[in-house]
N, C-alpha and C positions, 0 to 999 in steps of 0.2 A: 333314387331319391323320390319323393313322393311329395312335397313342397315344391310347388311350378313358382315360388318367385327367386327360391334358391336354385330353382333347375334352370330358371331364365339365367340367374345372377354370375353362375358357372359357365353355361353357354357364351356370353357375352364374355366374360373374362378368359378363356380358351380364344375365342374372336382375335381380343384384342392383344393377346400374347403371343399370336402367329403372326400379328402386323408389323413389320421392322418399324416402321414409323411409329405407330404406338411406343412402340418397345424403344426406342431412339427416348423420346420425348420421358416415359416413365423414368431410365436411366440421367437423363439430363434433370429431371424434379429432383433425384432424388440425389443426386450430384449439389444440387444449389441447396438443399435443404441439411447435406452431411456439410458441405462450406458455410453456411450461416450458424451452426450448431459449434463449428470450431473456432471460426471468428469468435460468436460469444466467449466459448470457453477461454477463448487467449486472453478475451477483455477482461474477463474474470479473475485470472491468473494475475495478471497485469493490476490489477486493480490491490488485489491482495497484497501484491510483492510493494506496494504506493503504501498502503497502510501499515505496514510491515517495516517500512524504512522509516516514515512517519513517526512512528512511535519510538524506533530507536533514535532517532536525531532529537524526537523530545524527551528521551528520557536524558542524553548528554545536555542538550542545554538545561535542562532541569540542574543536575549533576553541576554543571560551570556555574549557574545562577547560586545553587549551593555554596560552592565553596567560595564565591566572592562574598555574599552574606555574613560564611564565619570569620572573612577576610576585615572584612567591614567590624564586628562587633572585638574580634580581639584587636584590631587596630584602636576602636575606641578605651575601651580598657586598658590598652598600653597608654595611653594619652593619659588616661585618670591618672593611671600609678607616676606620671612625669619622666616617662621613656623619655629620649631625646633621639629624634627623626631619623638619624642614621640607624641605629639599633633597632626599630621598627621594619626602617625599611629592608633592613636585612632578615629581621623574621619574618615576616609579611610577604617581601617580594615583591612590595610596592614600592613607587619612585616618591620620593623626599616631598616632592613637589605635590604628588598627591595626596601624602600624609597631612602636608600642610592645608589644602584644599580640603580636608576631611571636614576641618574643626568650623 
């Protein structure tokens, strides 16, 4: 090679790859820097599987919030037509008590 700061750069890295303790210390960096890269990646995982659950648990309460709404508006309507609270409550699902509570 004909570049003396690449002939130096070579020199010094041969040096320092015959030294156990160099060589100890570069396998220990590179040891803390594959552990800080997996760490993140789990956090990242971790995170995703959060967001992932998130969304399912809000699409269900979504989903509950729903169907007490149409719960709600055909309870009203059965009141218009002059249902009587047992017959409600039995298409509904809701308690007498609540029926009456509606009005």
């Amino acid at each position: 090679m004909q570049d003396p700061v690449l002939n130096q750069a070579m020199d010094e890295w041969e040096k320092s790859s015959d030294d156990p303790k160099i060589r100890e210390e570069y396998y220990d960096r590179r040891k803390a820097i594959l552990d800080e890269m997996a760490a993140f990646r789990e956090a990242e995982l971790r995170l995703r599987e959060e967001i992932r659950q998130g969304k399912k648990e809000g699409r269900e309460e979504g989903k509950k919030e729903g169907r007490e709404e149409v719960k709600k508006k055909v309870t009203k309507k059965l009141l218009e037509k002059g249902m009587d609270f047992k017959s409600i409550s039995d298409i509904t699902g809701m308690s007498e008590e609540e029926i009456k509570n509606f009005r």
